[in-house]
N, C-alpha and C positions, 0 to 999 in steps of 0.2 A: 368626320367629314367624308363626303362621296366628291371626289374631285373626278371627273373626265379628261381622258386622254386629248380630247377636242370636242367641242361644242359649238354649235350654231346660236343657239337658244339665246343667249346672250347679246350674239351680235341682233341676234331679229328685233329684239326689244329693246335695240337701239335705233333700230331704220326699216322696222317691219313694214311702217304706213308705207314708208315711202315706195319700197317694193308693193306694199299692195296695191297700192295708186298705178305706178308703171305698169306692173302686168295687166293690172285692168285695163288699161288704155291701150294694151297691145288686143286683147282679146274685145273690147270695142271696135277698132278696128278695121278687124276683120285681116290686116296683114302680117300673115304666120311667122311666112319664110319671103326673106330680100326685107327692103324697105328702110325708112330710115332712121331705128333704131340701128340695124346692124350698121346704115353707114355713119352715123354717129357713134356708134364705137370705135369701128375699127379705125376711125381718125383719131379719138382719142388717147387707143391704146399704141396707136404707132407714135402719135405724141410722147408717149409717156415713155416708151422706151427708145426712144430718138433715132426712130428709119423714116425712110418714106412710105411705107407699106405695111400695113397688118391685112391679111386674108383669114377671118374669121372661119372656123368649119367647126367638126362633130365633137373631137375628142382630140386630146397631146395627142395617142396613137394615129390618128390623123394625120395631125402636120405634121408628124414625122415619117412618113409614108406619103403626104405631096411632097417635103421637100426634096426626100430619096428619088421622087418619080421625076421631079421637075428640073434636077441635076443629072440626071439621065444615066442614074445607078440602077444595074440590075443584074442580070442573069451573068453570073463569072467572076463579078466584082467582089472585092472585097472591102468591110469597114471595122475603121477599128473602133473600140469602144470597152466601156467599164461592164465587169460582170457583176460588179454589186449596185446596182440600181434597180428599178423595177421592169420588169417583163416586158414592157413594150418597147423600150431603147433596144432591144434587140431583137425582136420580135418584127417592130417594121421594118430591118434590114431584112428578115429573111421573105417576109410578105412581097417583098419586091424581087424575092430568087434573087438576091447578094447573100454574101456570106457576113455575119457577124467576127469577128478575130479579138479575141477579149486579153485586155491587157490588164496586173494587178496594179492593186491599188495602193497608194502611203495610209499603212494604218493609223494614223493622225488625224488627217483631214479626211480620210473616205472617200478621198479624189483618185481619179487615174494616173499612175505615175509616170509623170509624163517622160522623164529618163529612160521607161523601157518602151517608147512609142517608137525608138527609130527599127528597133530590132525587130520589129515586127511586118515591117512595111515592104508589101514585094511588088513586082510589076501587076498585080491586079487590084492593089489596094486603090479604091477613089475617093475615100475621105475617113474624116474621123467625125467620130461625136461624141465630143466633149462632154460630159453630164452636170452643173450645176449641181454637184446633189445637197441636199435638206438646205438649200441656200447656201453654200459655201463654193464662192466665185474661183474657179481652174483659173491661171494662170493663163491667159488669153494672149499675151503677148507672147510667150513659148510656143502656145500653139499652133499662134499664125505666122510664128518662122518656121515651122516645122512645115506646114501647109504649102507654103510658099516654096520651100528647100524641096519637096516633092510631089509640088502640082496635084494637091490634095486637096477638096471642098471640106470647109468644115461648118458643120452641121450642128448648133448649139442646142443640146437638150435643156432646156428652163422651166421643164414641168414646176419644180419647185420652189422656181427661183424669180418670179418677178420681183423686180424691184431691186433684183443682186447686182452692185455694180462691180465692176475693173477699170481701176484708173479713171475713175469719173464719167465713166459710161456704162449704161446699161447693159447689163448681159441680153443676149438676142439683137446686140446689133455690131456684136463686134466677130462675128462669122458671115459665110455666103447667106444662112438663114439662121431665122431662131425659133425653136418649137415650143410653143406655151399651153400646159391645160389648166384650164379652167373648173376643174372637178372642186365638188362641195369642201373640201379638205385643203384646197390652197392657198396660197396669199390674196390671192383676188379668184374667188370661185364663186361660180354660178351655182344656180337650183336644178342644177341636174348638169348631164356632161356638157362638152365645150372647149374647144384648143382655137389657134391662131398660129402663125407663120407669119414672121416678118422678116422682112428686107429692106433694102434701098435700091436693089435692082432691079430696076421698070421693067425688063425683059423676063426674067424669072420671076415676079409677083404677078404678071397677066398669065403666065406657062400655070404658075401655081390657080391660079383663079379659076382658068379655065379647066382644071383638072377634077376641080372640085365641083363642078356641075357638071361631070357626064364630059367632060373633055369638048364642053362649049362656048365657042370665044361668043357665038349667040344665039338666041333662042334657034332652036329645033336646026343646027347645023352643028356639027361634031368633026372635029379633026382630030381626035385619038380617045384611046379608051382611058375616061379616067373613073369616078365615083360621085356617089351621091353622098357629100359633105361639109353639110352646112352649118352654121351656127345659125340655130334658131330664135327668130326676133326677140320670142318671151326672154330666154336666156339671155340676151344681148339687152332686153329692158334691164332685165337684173342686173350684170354686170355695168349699163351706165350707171346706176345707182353706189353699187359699190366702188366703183372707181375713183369717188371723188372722195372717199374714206380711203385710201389705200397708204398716203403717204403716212400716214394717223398709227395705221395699223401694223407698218411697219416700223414706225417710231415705237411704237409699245414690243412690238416681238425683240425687240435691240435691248429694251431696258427688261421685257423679263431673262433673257441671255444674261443679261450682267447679274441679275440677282442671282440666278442659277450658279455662277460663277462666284459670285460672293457668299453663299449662301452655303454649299456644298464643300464638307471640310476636306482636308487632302488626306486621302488612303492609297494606302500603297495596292488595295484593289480595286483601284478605280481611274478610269483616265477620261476625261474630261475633253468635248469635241477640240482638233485645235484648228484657229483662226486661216485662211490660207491667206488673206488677206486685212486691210485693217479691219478693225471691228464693226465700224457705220457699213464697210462696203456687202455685206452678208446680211443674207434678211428671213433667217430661220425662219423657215417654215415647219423646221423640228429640231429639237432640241436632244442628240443622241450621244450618249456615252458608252462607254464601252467597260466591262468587267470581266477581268481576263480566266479567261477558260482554259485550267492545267491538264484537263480530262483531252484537249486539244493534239489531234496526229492525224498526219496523210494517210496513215496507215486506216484509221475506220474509214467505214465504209459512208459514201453520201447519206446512207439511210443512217447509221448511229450517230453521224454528225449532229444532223440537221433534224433528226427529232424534236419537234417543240412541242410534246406531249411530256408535260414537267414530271410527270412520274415514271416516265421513260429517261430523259436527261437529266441529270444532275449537276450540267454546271450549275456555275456561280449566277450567270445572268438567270437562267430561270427560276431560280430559288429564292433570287431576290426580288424577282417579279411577282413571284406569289406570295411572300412575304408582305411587298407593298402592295398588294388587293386586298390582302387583311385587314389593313387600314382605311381601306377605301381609296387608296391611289390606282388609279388607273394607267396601265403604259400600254406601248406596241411597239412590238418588234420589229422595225425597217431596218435588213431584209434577214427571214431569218432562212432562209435557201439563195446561193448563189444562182446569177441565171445557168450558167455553163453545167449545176448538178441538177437544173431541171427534167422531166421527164421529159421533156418535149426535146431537149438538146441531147439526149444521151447518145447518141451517134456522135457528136459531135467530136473532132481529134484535138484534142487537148494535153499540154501534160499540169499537171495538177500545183506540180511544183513552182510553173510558173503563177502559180494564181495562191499561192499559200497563202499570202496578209487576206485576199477575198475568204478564202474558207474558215477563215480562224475569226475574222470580222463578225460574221455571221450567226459564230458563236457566242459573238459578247456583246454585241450592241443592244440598247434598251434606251427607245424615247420615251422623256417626261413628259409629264403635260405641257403642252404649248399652245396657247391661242391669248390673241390679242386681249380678251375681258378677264381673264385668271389672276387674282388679287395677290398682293405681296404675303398676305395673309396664308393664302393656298399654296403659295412657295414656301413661307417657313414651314408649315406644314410636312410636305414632301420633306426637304431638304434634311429637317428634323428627325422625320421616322428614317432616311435613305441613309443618315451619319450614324445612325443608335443602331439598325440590321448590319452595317457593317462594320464597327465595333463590332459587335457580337463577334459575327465570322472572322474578324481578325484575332479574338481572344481566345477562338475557340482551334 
């Protein structure tokens, strides 16, 4: 077998027409950018995740850089947030001249642990953002006493988490804002990039709207500097289309979790994502475990950590990643560099100790395949070769 880590291909040859139909009709036309595709999304996806607001723009790094702008985070501030996510969660705090303040994470769930949020929080901090990561819902109701207990905006990152509920509510509507992208690789992704910003607050969903054309409440009159960040129509054709598949596709990403889970025997080198909430409420968008790495100390250096050049590293996770490409299993590594050991952050004043479950994480997480059309078939497969390479290494 050649299994992919994620594939389009599958879904297109389920609803390719219907995509080709829409974009044609957008490129007929003749209306690019506005119009009303985008507002027929953005109604339906504030629908969907129960605000009154979706503000459609370019990219997740987008609306998390309007929502930072639109809460009037900036130069001095500081936010807290997870070092193991991807690059732009804190990346838009620093684009906005705030500070990033990263807190570790439970190496179980690969959430922010919310137990070490207060310790971090000083009279410059102005919010958090909470990460959603690979669909596995934070604990929203701790947040937002904490938020509350310290007059802190909190800021939901959902890149990867459409469709993740808490407590019977969608993620993205249970903070000030919620940042969604839309990149080809998500629960509901476009043909190219694409985020949104939702809210319920009339006042900050016009501030954010406005931010995102040039800082214009209307044409050619500007009352601050914002950006040119839009979601474009063709995009927004696409995503009506997929939207009306999403509940479908999340129902399948749930049931190949559980196969995964069934499927994958118990080793004592291997740990397996765990739940942070019930099982329906998580809507993987990946599927990651973890293979613990003995070669693991504070003592090396970011660089012999974080090497993922497998003939360089020897842990356990790369070894068994290119073990399973022999096969034709295909994985990826989310994330295999904390953001805090990036090059871009190496100034940055840190002690490393507080961030240890992050650095050690980094070294053993490994996602399987995950997408909605990946047969039970393709799971025993995996699951098969991933229980027989680790025998081995347990016997060896």
């Amino acid at each position: 077998m050649n299994i992919p880590a994620f594939t389009l291909d599958r879904q297109y040859s389920d609803i390719g027409s219907s995509i080709q139909e829409a974009v044609s009709n957008v490129i007929k036309s003749g209306q690019y950018v506005g119009g009303e595709e985008i507002l027929k999304f953005q109604d339906s996806f504030a629908s969907l995740i129960g605000v009154k607001y979706a503000i459609g723009c370019n990219s997740g790094t987008d609306a998390l850089v309007l929502a930072l702008r639109a809460l009037d985070i900036g130069s001095g501030d500081e936010v807290i947030t997870s070092s193991f996510s991807f690059f732009a969660t804190a990346e838009a705090v620093s684009i906005v001249g705030a500070k990033p303040v990263f807190v570790d994470i439970n190496p179980a769930t690969y959430l922010i642990d919310i137990d070490r949020i207060e310790s971090k929080i000083t009279d410059k901090t102005k919010a958090i953002i909470p990460v959603h990561l690979f669909g596995n819902p934070i604990d929203m109701s701790k947040i937002q006493s904490i938020g509350k207990k310290y007059n802190l905006k909190i800021i939901e990152d959902c890149a990867q988490a459409t469709c993740t509920t808490w407590q019977n509510q969608k993620v993205g509507s249970l903070g000030d804002v919620g940042c969604f992208s839309f990149f080809p690789t998500k629960n509901l992704g476009a043909a190219g990039d694409g985020g949104a910003v939702t809210t319920s607050n009339e006042r900050l969903a016009q501030k954010i709207k406005e931010l995102a054309v040039h800082g214009s409440p209307k044409r050619y009159s500007h009352t601050r500097i914002g950006y040119n960040s839009r979601l474009d129509a063709v995009q927004a054709a696409v995503l009506n289309v997929k939207i009306k598949s999403i509940s479908k596709w999340i129902g399948a990403r749930q049931r190949i979790a559980e196969n995964y889970f069934n499927l994958i025997g118990k080793h004592k080198r291997i740990f397996l994502p765990k739940i942070n909430s019930e099982f329906k409420n998580h809507s993987w968008n990946q599927f990651v475990l973890r293979l613990p790495n003995n070669i693991f100390s504070l003592q090396r250096s970011y660089a012999e950590l974080f090497e993922t050049d497998l003939h360089k590293n020897k842990s356990l996770r790369n070894l068994i990643q290119s073990r399973l490409a022999e096969k034709g299993i295909n994985s990826i590594i989310y994330y295999p560099i904390p953001i805090h050991a990036q090059i871009a952050y190496q100034n940055i004043d840190i002690n490393r100790e507080d961030l240890i479950h992050t650095e050690r994480v980094c070294t053993e997480v490994l996602s399987l395949p995950m997408f909605p059309e990946i047969t039970y078939e393709e799971q025993q497969y995996i699951a098969t070769s991933l229980n027989s390479i680790l025998i081995e290494y347990s016997e060896s």
